[in-house]
VOGU-3710 file (C-alpha; in Angstrom, 3 decimals, decimal comma):
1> xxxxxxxxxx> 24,460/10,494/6,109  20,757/10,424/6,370  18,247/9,829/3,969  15,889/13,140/4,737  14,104/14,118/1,554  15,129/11,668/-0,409  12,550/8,758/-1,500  14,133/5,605/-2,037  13,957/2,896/-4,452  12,167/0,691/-1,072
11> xxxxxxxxxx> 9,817/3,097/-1,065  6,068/1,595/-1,472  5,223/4,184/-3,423  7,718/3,522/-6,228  6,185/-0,148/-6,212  2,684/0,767/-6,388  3,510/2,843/-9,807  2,011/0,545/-12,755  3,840/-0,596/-15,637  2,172/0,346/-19,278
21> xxxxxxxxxx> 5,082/-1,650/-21,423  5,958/0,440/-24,149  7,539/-1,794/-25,967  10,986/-0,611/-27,137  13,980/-2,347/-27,599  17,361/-2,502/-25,897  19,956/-0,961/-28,109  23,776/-1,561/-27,394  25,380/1,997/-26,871  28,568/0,781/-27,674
31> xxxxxxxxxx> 27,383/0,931/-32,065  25,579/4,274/-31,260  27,996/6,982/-30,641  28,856/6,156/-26,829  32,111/5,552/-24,866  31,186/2,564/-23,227  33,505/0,895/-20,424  33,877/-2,354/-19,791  35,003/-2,303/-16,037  31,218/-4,351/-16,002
41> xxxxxxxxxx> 31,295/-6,338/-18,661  29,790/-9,609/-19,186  29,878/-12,221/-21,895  26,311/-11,491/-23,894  27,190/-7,793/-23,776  24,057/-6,857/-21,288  25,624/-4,218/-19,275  26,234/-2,144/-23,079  22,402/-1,993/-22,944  19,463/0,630/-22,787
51> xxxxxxxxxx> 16,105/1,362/-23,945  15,602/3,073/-27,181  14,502/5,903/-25,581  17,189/6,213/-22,744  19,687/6,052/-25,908  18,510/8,574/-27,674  18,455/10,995/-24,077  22,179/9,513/-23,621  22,755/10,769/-27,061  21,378/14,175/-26,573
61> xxxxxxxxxx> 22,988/15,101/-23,369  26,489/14,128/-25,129  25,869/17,403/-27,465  25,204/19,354/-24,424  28,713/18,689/-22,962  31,123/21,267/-23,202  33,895/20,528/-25,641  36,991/18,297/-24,403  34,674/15,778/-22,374  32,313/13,336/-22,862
71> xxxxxxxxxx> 29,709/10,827/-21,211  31,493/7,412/-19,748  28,702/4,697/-20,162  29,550/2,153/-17,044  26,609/-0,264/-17,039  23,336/-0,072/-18,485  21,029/-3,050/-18,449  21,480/-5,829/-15,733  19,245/-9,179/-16,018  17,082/-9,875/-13,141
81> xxxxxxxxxx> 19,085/-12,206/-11,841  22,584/-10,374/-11,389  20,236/-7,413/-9,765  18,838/-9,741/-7,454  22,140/-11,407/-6,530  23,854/-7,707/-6,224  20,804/-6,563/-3,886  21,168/-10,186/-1,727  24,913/-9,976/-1,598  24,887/-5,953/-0,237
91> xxxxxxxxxx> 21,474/-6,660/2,010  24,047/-9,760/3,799  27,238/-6,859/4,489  24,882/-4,598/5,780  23,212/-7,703/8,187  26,361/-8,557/9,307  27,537/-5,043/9,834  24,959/-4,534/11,776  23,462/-7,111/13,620  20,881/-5,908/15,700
101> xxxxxxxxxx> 18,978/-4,034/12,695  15,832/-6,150/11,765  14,973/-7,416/8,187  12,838/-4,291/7,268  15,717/-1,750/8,141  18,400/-3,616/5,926  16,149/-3,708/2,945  15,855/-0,148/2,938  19,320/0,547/3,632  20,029/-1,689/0,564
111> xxxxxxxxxx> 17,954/-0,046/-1,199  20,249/3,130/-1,218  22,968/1,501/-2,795  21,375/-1,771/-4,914  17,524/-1,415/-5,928  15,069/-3,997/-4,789  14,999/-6,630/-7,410  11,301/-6,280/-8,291  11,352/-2,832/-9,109  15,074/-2,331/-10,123
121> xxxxxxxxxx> 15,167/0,628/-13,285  18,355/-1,125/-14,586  16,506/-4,394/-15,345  14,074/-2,589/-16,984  16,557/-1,020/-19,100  15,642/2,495/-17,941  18,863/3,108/-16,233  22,328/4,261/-16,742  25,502/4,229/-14,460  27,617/6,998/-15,821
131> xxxxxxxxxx> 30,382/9,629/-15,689  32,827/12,230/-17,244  35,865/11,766/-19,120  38,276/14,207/-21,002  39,603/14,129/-24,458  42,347/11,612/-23,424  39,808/9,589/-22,098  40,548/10,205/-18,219  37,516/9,934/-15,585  37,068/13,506/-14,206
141> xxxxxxxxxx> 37,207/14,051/-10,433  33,850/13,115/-9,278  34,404/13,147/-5,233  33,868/9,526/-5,235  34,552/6,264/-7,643  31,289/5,127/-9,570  29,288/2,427/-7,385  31,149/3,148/-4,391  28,862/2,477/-1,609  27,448/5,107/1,097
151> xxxxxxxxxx> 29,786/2,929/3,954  33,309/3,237/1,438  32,488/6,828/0,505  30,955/7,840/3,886  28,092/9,459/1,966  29,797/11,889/-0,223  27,942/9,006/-3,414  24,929/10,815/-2,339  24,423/13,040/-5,351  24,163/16,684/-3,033
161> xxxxxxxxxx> 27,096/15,287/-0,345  28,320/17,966/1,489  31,974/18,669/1,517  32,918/17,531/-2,082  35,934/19,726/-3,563  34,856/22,415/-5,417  36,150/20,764/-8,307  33,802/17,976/-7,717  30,849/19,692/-7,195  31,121/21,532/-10,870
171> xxxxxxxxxx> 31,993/17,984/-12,413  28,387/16,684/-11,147  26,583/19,860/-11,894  28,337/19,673/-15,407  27,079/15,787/-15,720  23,316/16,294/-13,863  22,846/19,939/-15,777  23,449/17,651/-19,098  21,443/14,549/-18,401  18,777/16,551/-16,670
181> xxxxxxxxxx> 17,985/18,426/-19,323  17,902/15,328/-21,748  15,229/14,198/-20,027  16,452/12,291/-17,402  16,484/11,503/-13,213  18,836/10,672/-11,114  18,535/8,982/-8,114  19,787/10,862/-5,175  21,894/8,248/-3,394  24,126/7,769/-6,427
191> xxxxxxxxxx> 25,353/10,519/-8,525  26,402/8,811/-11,281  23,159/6,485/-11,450  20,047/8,407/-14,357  17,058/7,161/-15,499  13,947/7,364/-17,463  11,055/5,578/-18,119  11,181/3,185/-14,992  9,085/3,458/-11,961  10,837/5,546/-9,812
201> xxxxxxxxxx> 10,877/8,130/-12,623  7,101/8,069/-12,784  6,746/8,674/-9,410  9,385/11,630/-9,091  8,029/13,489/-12,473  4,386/12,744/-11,382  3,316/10,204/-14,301  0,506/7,906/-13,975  2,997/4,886/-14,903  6,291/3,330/-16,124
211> xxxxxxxx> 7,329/2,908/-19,427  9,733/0,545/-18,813  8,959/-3,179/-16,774  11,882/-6,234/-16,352  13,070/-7,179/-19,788  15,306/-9,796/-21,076  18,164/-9,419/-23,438  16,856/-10,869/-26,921
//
């Protein structure tokens, strides 16, 4: 599938967006009212983290749900480091899937799948992987697994994929219709990936800056 309209997180535009460091903390979504899985779970609790703000948004597009389901919290904030060794370890399968493609091509390739360390909204804390469960706690049909990559799913991750089941299609307009009017963006290669605050929000709702830069986990 092609990228054609969509900016990417490579993009030297998202880059060039300054960071204004507001200043608020990460809050762990798993003491605030969230489901929180813990398919990515690590040992200081990290991935059960978010901005202040992007809590609150998370919060407030749970009431919008109809009744019976509910927001899935998969992975929040990611330290530098993990984002850089998830962005080196995807940029090497691509290189090696395609050998002939020179170092500028792979990074943006990556870049549909793993953001470029630098200016990645998860390590900023301004990003959410998410999805839709029922009242027994069962994922709703998506069209694709979260974080499956545009290779495994053969594009349908892209958030407007053609040829999704119907059933599919309502389950992301149900999730995007929610988070979208809490306030936040997704990012078009990934349907279950939102954000706000980050660079690549800035840029797409026209903002002179971030909110959000790289933070550690107190």
């Amino acid at each position: 599938m092609t990228n054609s309209g969509i900016v990417l997180m490579s993009d030297r535009r998202v880059a060039a967006i300054p960071v204004q460091e507001c200043g608020e903390v990460l809050l762990d979504a798993r003491v605030h009212g969230l489901m929180v899985d813990d398919r990515k779970q690590d040992a200081a609790g990290a991935w059960a983290h978010v901005r202040q703000g992007v809590l609150t948004r998370l919060q407030h597009a749970q009431s919008l749900l109809p009744g019976g389901v509910r927001l899935l919290f998969v992975e929040g904030y990611r330290p530098p480091s993990l984002q850089r060794r998830y962005f080196e370890e995807y940029s090497d399968e691509l290189a090696r899937a395609h050998p002939d493609w020179q170092a500028a091509a792979i990074w943006e390739a990556a870049s549909r799948f793993v953001s470029p360390p630098e200016i990645a909204p998860h390590s900023a804390g301004a990003a959410v992987d998410v999805t839709l469960i029922d009242h027994q706690g069962r994922e709703l049909d998506m069209g694709t697994r979260v974080n499956a990559s545009p290779e495994e799913s053969d594009g349908s991750c892209y958030t407007d994929a053609p040829g999704l089941s119907v059933r599919a299609r309502t389950n992301r307009a149900t999730l995007g219709g929610a988070l979208s009017a809490a306030g936040l963006i997704n990012y078009p290669t990934e349907w279950w990936h939102w954000s706000v605050g980050d660079r690549y929000w800035a840029l797409q709702t026209r903002q002179p800056a971030a909110l959000y830069g790289s933070a550690e986990l107190p």
